[in-house]
C-alpha positions in Angstrom: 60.9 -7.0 35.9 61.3 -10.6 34.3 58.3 -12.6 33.1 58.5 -15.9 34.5 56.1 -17.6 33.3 52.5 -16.5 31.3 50.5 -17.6 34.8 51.8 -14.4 36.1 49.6 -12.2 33.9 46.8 -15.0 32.8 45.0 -16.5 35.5 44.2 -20.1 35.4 40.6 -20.3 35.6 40.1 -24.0 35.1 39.2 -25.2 31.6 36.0 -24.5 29.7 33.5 -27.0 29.4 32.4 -28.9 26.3 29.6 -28.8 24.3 27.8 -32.2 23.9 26.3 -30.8 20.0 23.2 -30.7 19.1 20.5 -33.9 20.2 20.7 -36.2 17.8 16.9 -36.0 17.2 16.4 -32.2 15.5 18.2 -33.1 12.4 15.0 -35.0 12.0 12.6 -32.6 13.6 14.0 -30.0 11.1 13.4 -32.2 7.9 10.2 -33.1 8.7 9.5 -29.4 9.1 11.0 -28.2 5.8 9.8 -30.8 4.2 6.0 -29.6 6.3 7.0 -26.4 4.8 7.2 -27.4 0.5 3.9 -29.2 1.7 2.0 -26.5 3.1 3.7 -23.9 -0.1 2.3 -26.0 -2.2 -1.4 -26.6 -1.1 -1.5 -22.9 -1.2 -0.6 -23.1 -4.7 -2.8 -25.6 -5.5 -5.6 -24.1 -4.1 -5.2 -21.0 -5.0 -7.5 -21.0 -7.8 -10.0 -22.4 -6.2 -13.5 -20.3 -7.2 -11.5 -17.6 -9.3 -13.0 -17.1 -12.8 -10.7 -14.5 -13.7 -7.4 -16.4 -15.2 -10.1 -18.1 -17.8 -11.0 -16.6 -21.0 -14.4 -17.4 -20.6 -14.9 -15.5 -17.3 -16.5 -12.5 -19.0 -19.5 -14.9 -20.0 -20.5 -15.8 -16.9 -23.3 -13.1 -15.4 -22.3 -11.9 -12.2 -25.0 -9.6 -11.2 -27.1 -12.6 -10.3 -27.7 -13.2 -6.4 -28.0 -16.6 -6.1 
């Protein structure tokens, strides 16, 4: 048996469509929410000692049996 030509074995089953890429507008959306990220990362750090005596060397003065 000869081989012709490859369409013998290989269908032809048209051709495969393109992709377009990605919208031109999520590069942006995708900064905006790394850079909401850093922002939100970072409030937390900020805030985190909010009302926390502990990291100061002058916690063990305060009384805190009191009820107030």
């Amino acid at each position: 048996m000869a081989v012709v030509s490859e369409s013998d074995f290989h269908p032809d089953f048209g051709t495969v469509p393109q992709s377009t890429g990605i919208p031109s507008f999520l590069p942006f959306i995708a900064a905006i929410g790394l850079i909401c990220i850093f922002l939100i990362g970072g409030a937390c750090v900020l805030t985190a000692g909010h009302g926390h005596m502990w990291p100061s060397p002058q916690s063990q003065r305060y009384d805190l049996t009191k009820n107030t």
